[in-house]
N, C-alpha and C positions, 0 to 999 in steps of 0.2 A: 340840576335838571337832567333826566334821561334822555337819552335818546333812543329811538327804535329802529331799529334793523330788522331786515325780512329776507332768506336765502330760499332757493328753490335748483333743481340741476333738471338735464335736460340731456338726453341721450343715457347710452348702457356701455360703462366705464369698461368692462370686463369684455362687450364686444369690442369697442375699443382697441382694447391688449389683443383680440383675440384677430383683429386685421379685417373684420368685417367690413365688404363693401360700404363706404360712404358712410359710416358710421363716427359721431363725434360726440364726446362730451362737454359738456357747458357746465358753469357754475352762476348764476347770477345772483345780487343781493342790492336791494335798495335801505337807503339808508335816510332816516332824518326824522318830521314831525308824523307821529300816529297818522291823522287823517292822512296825511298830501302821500304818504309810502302807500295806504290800499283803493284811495281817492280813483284813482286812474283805473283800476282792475274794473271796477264797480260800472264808472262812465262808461269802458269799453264796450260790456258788453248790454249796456242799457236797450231796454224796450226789448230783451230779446228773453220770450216767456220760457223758448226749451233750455236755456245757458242759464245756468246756476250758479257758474262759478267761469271767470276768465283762465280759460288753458288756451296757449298759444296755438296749440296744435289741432283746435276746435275752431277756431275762429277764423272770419275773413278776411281777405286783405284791408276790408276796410275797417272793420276790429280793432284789425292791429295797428294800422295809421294811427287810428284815433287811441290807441291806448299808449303810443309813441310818444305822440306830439302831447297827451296829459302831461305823460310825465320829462318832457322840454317845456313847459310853461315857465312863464320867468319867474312869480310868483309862488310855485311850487317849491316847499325846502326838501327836496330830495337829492341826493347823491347817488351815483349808482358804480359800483362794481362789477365787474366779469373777468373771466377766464374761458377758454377753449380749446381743448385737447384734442389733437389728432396722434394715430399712431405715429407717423412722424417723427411729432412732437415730443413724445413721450422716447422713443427709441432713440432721440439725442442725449439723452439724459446720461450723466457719464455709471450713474445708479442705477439706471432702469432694469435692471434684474432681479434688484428689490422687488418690484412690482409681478414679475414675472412668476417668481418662485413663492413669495409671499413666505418664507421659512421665518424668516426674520421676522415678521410682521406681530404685532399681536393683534391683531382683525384681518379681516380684506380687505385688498388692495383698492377697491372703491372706497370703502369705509373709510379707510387711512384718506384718501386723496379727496374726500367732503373733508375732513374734519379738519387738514391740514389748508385745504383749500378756502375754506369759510374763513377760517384764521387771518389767513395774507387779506385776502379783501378788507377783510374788516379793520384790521391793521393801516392798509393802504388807505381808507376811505374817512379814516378819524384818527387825529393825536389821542385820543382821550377814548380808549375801549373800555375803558375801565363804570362810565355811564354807559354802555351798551347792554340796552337790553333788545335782546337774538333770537328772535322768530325761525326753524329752517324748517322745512315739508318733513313730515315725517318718512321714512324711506320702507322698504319693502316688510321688516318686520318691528316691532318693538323692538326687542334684541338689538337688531342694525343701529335703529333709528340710539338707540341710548350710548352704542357703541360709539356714536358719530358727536356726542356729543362730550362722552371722555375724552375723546381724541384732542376737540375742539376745547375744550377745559384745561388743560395740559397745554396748548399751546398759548392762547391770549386769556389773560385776566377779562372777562368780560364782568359789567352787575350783575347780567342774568342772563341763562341759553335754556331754550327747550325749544322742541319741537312738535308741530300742530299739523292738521290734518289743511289742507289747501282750499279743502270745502269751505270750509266756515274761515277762516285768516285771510282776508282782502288781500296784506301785504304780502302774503306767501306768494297771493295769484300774481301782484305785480312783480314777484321776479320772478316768477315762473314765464311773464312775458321776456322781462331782460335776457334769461338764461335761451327760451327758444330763439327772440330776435338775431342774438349774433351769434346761431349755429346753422341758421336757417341756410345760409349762401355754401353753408359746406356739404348742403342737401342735395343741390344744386337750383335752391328758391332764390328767392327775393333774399337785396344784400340788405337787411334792415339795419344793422348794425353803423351805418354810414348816415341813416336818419337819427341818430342820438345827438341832441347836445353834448360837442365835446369838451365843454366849460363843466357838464358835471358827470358826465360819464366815462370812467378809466379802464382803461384795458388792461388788466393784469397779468396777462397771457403770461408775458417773458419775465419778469420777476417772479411770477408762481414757479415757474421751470426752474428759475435757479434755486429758488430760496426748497423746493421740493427734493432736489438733487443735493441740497446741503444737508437735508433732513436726512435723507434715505444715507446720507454719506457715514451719519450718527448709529446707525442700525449693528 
């Protein structure tokens, strides 16, 4: 039997590197049954005739409760992943010049840290990636977006990746909430991230860093 996965990010990797005020990136992915992964996107933003689609960065604080606590229902089989990058973060890296110079690279330096970054999660989040079939937002161009998914092909045997447009993919919206939720307190908002069930929500943050810095170590 498959299971479904839905990835989305959240902030601009390259201001990031680039040390912009207050700027962070996020990776989020839910993981589990079809319904209960775009279930919650949907609920969020119900009765609401101008929202088409659940963006974190649209909605209200009460939106967002309610598209939180969908997805901490007990009954819900979702899993969820995350990751969040500060320069910081990144500039501990005993590698992080990889990222800087990108010579090395065969994409950019965001490109590479979706592709490589969807991987860990997904890894993290199931023994068995090998039934994963991988929903992620499409990213700024075609090109990128196919780029991100070489990347992400090369690293985890998945059944199946591609990438879709967040309009229409429910599940894309629900971790498009995951990924805004735990970047939001580094905005200086609300710490959402502290409302997750942490029976099924992981934080990836510090094993992304290392297993990143092992990668970039290969270059």
């Amino acid at each position: 039997m498959s299971i479904y996965a839905f990835g989305d990010e959240s902030g601009n990797f390259r201001a990031v590197l680039n040390g912009t005020d207050g700027e962070v990136f996020s990776i989020g992915v839910v993981l589990g049954d079809l319904n209960d992964c775009g279930g919650c996107a949907k609920r969020a933003v119900r009765r609401e005739r101008s929202m088409d689609e659940a963006k974190w960065t649209s909605m209200t604080s009460v939106q967002k409760r309610r598209a939180i606590e969908c997805l901490n229902e007990p009954d819900r089989n979702v899993r969820l992943g995350y990751l969040v990058l500060t320069q910081e973060r990144i500039n501990a890296l005993s590698n992080s010049h990889e990222l800087y110079h990108g010579s090395n690279l065969d994409t950019h330096a965001d490109v590479t840290c979706l592709g490589v970054g969807y991987a860990h999660v997904l890894e993290t989040l199931t023994e068995t990636p090998s039934r994963v079939r991988f929903t992620f937002d499409q990213f700024y161009s075609p090109s990128q977006s196919k780029a991100i998914k070489r990347v992400l092909d090369d690293e985890v045997e998945l059944f199946d990746s591609k990438y879709g447009s967040s309009h229409s993919v429910r599940g894309v919206q629900s971790a498009d909430c995951v990924a805004g939720a735990v970047s939001e307190k580094y905005r200086g908002g609300t710490d959402w991230e502290r409302e997750f069930d942490s029976s099924r929500a992981i934080d990836c943050t510090e094993s992304f860093c290392e297993a990143l810095d092992r990668w970039l170590s290969g270059l």
